[in-house]
C-alpha distance (Angstrom), angle and dihedral (degrees) to the residues before:
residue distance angle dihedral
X1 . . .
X2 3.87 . .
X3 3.52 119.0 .
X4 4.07 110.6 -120.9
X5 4.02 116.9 -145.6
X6 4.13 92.8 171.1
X7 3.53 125.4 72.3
X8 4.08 103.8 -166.4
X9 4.04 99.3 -174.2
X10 4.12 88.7 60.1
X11 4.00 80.6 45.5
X12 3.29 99.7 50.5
X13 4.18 91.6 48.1
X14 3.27 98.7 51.7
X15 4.19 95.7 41.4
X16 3.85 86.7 54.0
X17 3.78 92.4 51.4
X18 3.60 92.2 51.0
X19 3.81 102.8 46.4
X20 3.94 92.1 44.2
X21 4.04 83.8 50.8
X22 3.92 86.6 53.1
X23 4.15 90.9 56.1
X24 3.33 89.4 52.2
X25 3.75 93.6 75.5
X26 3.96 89.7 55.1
X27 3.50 138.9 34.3
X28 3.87 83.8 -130.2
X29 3.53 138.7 28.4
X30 3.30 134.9 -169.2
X31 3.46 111.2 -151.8
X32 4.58 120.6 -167.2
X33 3.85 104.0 -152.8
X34 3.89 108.4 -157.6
X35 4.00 123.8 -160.8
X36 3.08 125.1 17.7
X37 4.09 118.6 -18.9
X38 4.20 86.0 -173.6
X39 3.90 120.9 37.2
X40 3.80 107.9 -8.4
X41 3.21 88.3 -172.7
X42 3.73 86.8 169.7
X43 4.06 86.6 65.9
X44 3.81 87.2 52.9
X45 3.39 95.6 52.6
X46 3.72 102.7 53.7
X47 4.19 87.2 32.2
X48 3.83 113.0 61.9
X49 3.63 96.3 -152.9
X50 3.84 97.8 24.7
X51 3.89 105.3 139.2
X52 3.67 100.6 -141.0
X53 3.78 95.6 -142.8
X54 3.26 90.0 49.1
X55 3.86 101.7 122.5
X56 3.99 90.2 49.9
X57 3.67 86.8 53.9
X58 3.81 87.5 51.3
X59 3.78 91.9 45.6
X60 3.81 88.9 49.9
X61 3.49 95.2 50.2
X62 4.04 83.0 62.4
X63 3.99 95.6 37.4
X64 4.08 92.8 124.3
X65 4.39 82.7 63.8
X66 4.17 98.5 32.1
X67 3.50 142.8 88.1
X68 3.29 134.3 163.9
X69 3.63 137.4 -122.3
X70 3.66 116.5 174.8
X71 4.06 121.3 -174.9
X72 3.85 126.4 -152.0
X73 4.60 116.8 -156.2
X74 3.92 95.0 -125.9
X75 3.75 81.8 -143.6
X76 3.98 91.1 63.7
X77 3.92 92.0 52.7
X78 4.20 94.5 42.7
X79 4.00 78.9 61.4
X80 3.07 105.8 28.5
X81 3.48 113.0 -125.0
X82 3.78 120.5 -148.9
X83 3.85 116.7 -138.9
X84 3.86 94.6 -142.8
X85 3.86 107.2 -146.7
X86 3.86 86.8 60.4
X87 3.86 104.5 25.8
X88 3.60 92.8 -131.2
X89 4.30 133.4 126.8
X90 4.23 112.8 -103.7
X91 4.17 82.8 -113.0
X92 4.05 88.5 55.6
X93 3.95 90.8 47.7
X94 4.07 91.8 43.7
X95 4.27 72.1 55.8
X96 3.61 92.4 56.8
X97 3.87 105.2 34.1
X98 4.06 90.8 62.2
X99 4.03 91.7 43.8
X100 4.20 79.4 56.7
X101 3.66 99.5 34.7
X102 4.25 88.4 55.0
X103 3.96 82.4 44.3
X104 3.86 89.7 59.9
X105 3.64 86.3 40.6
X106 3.32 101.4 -123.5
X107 3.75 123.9 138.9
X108 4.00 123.5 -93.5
X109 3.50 103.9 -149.1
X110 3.65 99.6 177.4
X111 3.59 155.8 -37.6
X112 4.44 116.0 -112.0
X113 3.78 118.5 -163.8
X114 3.71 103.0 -150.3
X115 4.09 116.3 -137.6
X116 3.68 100.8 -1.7
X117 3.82 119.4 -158.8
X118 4.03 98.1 165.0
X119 3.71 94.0 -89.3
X120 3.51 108.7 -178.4
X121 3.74 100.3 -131.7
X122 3.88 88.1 43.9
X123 3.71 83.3 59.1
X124 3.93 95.5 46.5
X125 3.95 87.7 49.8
X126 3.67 91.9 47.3
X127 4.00 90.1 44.5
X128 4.09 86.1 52.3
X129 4.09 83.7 50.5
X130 3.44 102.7 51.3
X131 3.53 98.2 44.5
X132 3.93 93.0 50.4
X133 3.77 84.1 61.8
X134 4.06 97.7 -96.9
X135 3.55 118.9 132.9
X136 3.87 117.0 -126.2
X137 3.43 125.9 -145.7
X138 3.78 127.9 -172.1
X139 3.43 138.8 -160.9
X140 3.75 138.2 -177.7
X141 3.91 135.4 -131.7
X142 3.39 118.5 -92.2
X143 3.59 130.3 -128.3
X144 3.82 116.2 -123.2
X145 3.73 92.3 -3.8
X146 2.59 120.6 -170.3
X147 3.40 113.5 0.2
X148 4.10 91.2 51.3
X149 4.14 94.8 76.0
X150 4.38 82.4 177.9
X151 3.34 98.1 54.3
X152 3.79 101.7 34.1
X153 3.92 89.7 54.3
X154 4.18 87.5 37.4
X155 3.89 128.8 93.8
X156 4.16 92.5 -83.9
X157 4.17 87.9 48.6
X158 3.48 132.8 59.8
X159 3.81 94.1 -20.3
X160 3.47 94.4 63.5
X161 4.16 91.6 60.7
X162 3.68 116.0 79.7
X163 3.30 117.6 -111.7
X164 3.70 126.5 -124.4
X165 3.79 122.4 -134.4
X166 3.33 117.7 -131.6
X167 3.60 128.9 -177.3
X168 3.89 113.1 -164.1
X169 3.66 136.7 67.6
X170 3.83 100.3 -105.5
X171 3.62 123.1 46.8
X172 4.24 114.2 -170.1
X173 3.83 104.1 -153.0
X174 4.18 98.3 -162.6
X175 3.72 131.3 154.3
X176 3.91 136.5 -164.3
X177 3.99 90.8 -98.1
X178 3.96 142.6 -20.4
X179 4.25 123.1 -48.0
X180 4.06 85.2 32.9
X181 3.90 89.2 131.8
X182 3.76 96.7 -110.2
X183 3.71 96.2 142.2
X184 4.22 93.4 50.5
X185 3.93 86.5 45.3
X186 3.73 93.1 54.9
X187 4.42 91.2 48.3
X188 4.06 88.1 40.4
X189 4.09 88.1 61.1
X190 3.83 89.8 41.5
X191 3.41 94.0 58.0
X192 3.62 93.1 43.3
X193 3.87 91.7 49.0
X194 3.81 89.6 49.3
X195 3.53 97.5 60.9
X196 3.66 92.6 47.3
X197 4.17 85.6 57.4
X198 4.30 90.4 -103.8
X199 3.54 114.0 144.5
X200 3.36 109.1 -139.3
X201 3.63 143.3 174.1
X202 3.91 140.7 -166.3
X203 4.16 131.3 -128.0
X204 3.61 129.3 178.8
X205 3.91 118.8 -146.2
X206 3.63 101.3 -167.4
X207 3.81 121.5 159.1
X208 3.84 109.3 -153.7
X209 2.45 141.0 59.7
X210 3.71 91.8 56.4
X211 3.97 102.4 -138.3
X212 3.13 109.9 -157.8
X213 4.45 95.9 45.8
X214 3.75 121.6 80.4
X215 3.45 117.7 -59.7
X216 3.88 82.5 -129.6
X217 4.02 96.8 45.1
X218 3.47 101.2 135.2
X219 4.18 81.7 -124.6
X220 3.61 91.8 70.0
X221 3.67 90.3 36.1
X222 3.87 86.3 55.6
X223 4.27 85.3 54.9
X224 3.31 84.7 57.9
X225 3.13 103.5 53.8
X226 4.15 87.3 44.5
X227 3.90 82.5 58.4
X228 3.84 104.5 45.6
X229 3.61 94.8 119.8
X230 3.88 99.5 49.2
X231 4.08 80.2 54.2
X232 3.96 91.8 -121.3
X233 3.46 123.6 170.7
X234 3.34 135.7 -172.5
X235 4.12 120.4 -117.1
X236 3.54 145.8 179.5
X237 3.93 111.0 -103.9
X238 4.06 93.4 -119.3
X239 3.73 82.4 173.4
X240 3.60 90.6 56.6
X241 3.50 96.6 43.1
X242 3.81 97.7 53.7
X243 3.97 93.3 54.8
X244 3.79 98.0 44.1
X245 3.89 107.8 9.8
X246 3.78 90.2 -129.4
X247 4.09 117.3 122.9
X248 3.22 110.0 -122.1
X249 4.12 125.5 174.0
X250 3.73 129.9 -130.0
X251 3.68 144.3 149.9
X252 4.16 128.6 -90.7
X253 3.84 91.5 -115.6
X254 3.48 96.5 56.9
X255 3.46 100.9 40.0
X256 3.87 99.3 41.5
X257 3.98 84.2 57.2
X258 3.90 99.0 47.0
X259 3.60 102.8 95.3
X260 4.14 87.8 39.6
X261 3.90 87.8 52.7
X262 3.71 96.0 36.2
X263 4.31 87.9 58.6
X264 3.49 94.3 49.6
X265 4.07 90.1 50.4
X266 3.55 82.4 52.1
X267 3.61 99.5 48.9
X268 4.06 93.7 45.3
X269 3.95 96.8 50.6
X270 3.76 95.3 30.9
X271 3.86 97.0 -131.9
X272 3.48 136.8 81.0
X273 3.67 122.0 -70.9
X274 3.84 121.0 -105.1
X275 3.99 88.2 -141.5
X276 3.72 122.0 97.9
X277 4.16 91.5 175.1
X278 3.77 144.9 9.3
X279 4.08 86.6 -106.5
X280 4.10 86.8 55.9
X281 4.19 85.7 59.0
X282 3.99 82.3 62.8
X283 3.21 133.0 97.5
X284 3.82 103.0 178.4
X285 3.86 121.5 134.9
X286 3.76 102.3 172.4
X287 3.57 97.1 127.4
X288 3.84 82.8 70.4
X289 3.98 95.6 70.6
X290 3.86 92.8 47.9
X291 4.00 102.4 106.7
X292 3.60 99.2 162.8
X293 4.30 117.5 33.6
X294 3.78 92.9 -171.2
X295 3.48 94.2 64.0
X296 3.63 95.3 42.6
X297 3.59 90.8 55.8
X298 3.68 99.2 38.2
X299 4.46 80.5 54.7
X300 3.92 92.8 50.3
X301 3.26 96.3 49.8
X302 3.19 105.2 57.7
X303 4.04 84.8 38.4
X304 3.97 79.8 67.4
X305 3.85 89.1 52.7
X306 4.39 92.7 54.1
X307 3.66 83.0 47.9
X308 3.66 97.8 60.6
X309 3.70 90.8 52.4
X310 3.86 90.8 49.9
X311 3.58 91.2 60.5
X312 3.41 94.6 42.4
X313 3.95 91.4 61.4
X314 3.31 99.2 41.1
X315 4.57 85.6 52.5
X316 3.57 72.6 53.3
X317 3.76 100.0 52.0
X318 4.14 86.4 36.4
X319 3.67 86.5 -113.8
X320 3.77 92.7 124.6
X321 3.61 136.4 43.1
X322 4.29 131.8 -108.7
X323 4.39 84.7 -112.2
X324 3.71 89.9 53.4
X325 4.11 98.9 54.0
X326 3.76 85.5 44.9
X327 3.60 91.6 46.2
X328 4.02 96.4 52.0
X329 4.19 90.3 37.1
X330 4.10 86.0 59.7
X331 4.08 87.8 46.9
X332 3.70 88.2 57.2
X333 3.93 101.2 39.5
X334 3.72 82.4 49.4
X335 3.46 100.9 48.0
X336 4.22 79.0 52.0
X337 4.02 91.5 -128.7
X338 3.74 123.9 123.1
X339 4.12 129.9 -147.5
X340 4.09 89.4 -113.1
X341 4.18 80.6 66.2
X342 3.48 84.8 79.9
X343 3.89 100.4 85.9
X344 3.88 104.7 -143.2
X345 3.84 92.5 36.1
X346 4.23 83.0 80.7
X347 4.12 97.1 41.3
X348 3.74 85.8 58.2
X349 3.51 100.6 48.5
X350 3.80 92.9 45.9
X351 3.96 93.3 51.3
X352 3.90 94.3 39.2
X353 4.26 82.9 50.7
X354 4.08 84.0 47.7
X355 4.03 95.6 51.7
X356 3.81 88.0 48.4
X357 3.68 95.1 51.4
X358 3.58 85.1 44.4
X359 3.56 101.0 59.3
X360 4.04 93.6 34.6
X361 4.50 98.0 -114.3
X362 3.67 133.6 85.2
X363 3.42 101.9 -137.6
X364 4.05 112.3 140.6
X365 4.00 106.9 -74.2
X366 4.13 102.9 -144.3
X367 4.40 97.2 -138.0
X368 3.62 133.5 156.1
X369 3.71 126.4 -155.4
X370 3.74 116.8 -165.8
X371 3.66 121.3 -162.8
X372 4.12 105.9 -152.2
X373 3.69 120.5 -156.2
X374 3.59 96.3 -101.4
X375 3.89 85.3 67.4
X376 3.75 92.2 -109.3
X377 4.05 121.7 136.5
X378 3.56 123.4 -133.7
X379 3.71 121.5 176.9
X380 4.02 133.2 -168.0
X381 3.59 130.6 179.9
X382 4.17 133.5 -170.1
X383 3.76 124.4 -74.7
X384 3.59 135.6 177.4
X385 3.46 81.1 -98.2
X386 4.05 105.3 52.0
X387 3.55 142.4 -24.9
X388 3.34 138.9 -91.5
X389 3.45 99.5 -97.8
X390 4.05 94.3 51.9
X391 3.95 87.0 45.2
X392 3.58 92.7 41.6
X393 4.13 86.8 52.6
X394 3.80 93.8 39.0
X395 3.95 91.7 52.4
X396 3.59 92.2 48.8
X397 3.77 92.5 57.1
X398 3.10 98.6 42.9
X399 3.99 84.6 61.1
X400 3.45 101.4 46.6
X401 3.69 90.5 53.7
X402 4.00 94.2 42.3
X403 3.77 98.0 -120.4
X404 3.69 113.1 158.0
X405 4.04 111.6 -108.3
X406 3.96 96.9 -123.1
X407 3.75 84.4 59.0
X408 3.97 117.4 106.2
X409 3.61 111.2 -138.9
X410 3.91 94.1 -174.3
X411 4.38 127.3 40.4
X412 3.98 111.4 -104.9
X413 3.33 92.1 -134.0
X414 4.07 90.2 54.7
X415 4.33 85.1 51.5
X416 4.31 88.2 45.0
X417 4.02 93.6 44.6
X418 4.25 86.4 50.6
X419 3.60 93.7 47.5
X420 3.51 93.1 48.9
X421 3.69 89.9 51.3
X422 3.50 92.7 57.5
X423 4.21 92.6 40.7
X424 3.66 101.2 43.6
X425 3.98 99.4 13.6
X426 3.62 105.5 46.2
X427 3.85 101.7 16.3
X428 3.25 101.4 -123.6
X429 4.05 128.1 153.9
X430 3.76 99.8 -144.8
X431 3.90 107.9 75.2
X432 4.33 95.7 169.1
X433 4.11 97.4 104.1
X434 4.01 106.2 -106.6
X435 4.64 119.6 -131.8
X436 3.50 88.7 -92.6
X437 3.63 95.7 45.4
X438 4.09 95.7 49.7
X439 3.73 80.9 51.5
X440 4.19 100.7 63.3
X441 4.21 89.3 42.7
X442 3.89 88.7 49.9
X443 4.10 97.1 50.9
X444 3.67 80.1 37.9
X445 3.62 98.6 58.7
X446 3.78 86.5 30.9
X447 3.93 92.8 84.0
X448 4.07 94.2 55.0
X449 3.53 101.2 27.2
X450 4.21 114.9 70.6
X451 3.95 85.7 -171.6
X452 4.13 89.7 51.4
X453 3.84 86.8 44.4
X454 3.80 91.4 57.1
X455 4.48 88.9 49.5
X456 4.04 85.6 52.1
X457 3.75 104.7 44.2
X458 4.07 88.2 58.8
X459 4.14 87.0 56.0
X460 4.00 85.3 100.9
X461 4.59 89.8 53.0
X462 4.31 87.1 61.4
X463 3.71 87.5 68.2
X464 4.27 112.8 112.2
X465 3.88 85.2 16.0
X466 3.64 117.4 141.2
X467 3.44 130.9 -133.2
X468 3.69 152.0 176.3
X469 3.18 139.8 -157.4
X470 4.06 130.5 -158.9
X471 3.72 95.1 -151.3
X472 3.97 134.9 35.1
X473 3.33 117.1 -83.4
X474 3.35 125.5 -129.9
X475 4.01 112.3 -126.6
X476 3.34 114.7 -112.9
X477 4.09 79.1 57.4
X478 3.33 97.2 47.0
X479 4.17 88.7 49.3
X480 3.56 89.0 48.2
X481 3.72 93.9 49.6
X482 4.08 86.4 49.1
X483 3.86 90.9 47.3
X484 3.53 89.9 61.5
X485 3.80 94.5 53.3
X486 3.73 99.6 -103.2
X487 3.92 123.8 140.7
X488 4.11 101.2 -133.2
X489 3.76 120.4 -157.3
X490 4.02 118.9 172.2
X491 3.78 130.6 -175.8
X492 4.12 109.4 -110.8
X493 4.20 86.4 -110.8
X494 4.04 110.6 118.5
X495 4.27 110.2 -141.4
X496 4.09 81.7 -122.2
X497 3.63 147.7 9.1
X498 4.21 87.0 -112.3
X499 3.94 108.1 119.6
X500 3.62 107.2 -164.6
X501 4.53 90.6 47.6
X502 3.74 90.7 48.2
């Protein structure tokens, strides 16, 4: 059973407290939500206990005062950027947040497209949008922002961007991912709301890095780590500091901008700004939900270690630059942990090394090790009949249910007629039965076989597994893999030197 260190209900009480304290002070606030508003699944990770919805189930607990608006980089969707822990574009995941907002029941005000230049697929996105019903707003880059408070607050700044009305007391401001233009959206409807006599005010609800731990705690360590290729780094709030003498911990981006972002409050509501610091914006109060710290620690650290080997992929892939794998290599030396901490990262090796002996080459040897809850290691590797990561799955049923090994869970001639589907059927070159795959003939065989029935009914006990992989994984693996709850890490070694099947 996994130890929990995070207890979300006492969270969630106190958070809502806080943030409803905040409005008081205006009669609207404008409120940037950072990470992930839907399955932070990077909270979860470093947070035993963390509910990973938990900040929708905060927002819905205030639905009656909240709307949403969420804003989209037009840059992101002309590229499409993939949000990794669901292998889907930004414009996709805009998609899914309002089908789970409305399923919350909380109110979608509208859809912002950050920076517009006319890109085309901007404009097919926004086309999509508007004829689902959504309102679309756009707004424009600014020259000199943020840096030039006069021109930012001038004619060809803020007032230039339409404003967009709102009609409840708190406004969330989120985005699919980082550099989404939350923080500009927020001071655009400020300005907007001052000049038609609103008084308004702006919050921050950002998760990591936790102010008011360490700055070394391994949890704000782990963020950044998370963050390695925005360049973030953690800081001590000096600004914070020299109004209250407490220590309080931040990041450079947010504390480099402060006094920039603190004039241009200034200059929209005409009065001094109630904020003495970046960390006085906040209104985090995670720390409140951690009941055990060892835990926590022991979770983000070896969050640290998964991220190494996600940078080191994407290198790989060209996805990330020479600074960034030096960057996240230094986080790990300096956090004095090492990749083989990871426990199944050394099981695979070892068999993958045994196979190759074995069979007299050292070619790359695709296995998976998965570490189960009950500590146990169970490893899988590729056939000519599946992959690792089906075997690797399959294996790992088969223990949690205590069926014997030499026991076949699914009919050969089930595995041969799917393979030949896929040879002769669908043309493809890879015959070995993929995760996803080994999935389908399992529930299949589930309904007529009681032994099957037992494998598939422990599905749910492979969730916060860990497990590693000595060869890239192709994606729809590596999404299946995540579907099921289990925390993937891979060596940066491809199974084979062909560029179009890695």
């Amino acid at each position: 059973m996994r130890k929990l260190g995070f207890d979300s209900e006492k969270y969630l009480q106190e958070q809502s407290s806080y943030i409803l304290e905040r409005v008081q002070h205006f009669d609207k606030l404008y409120m940037e939500f950072g990470g992930k508003l839907i399955g932070d699944k990077h909270a979860k990770r470093v947070l035993p206990g963390f509910d990973e919805d938990a900040k929708m189930k905060l927002l819905a607990t205030l639905k009656e005062k909240a709307e949403i608006i969420i804003c989209v980089y037009a840059g992101d969707i002309e590229r499409n950027k993939v949000r990794e822990d669901y292998g889907i574009t930004y414009d996709q995941d805009v998609l899914r947040l309002i089908d789970e907002y409305r399923g919350y029941g909380i109110s979608v005000n509208s859809v912002l497209v950050t920076r517009y230049r006319e890109q085309p697929n901007a404009q097919m996105f926004m086309a999509k949008l508007e004829r689902s019903g959504i309102k679309v707003y756009t707004h424009r880059a600014i020259e000199g922002y943020p840096t030039n408070v006069e021109a930012v607050i001038g004619a060809e700044g803020f007032a230039k961007n339409p404003y967009i009305e709102t009609t409840k007391p708190i406004v969330v401001v989120t985005a699919p991912g980082p550099a989404s233009g939350k923080l500009a959206t927020c001071l655009n409807q400020m300005y907007h709301e001052h000049e038609r006599g609103n008084k308004t005010g702006y919050a921050k609800f950002e998760t990591f890095p936790v102010w008011n731990l360490p700055l070394k705690h391994p949890v704000n360590i782990a963020y950044e780590a998370a963050t390695v290729d925005l360049k973030d780094v953690n800081m001590i709030d000096n600004y914070h500091y020299e109004a209250y003498g407490k220590v309080a911990v931040n990041y450079n981006r947010d504390i480099e901008t402060f006094p920039v972002i603190k004039r241009i409050i200034e200059k929209i509501t005409d009065k001094e700004s109630i904020y003495k610091s970046p960390t006085d914006m906040g209104v985090n109060r995670l720390k409140s939900g951690i009941i055990d710290d060892q835990v926590i620690q022991e979770a983000a650290k070896q969050e640290i270690i998964r991220r190494i080997f996600a940078v080191e992929n994407d290198y790989k892939k060209g996805l990330a630059d020479k600074e960034t794998l030096r960057r996240i290599q230094v986080i790990l030396e300096e956090s004095d942990l090492k990749k083989e901490d990871r426990a199944p990262v050394l099981p695979a090796r070892d068999y993958a090394k045994t196979i190759q002996k074995k069979i007299g080459n050292t070619n790359p040897q695709a296995v998976i090790a998965i570490e189960l809850l009950n500590g146990e290691i169970i490893t899988g590797r590729t056939t000519p009949l599946m992959d690792a990561s089906a075997a690797a799955i399959l294996n790992g049923l088969k223990s949690l249910a205590n069926i014997a090994d030499e026991i076949d869970l699914l009919a050969p001639m089930i595995l041969k007629t799917i393979q030949g589907l896929k040879t002769d059927g669908l043309n493809s070159r890879v015959p070995t039965l993929s995760a996803n795959e080994l999935l389908i003939a399992l529930a299949i065989s589930a309904v007529t076989n009681p032994t099957a029935q037992l494998a598939y009914h422990q599905l749910s006990n492979l969730k916060a597994a860990q497990a590693h992989s000595t060869v890239i994984l192709n994606r729809e693996n590596e999404q299946t893999l995540k579907k099921l709850g289990i925390d993937i890490t891979s060596d940066p070694v491809y199974l084979t030197e062909n560029l179009y099947y890695n």
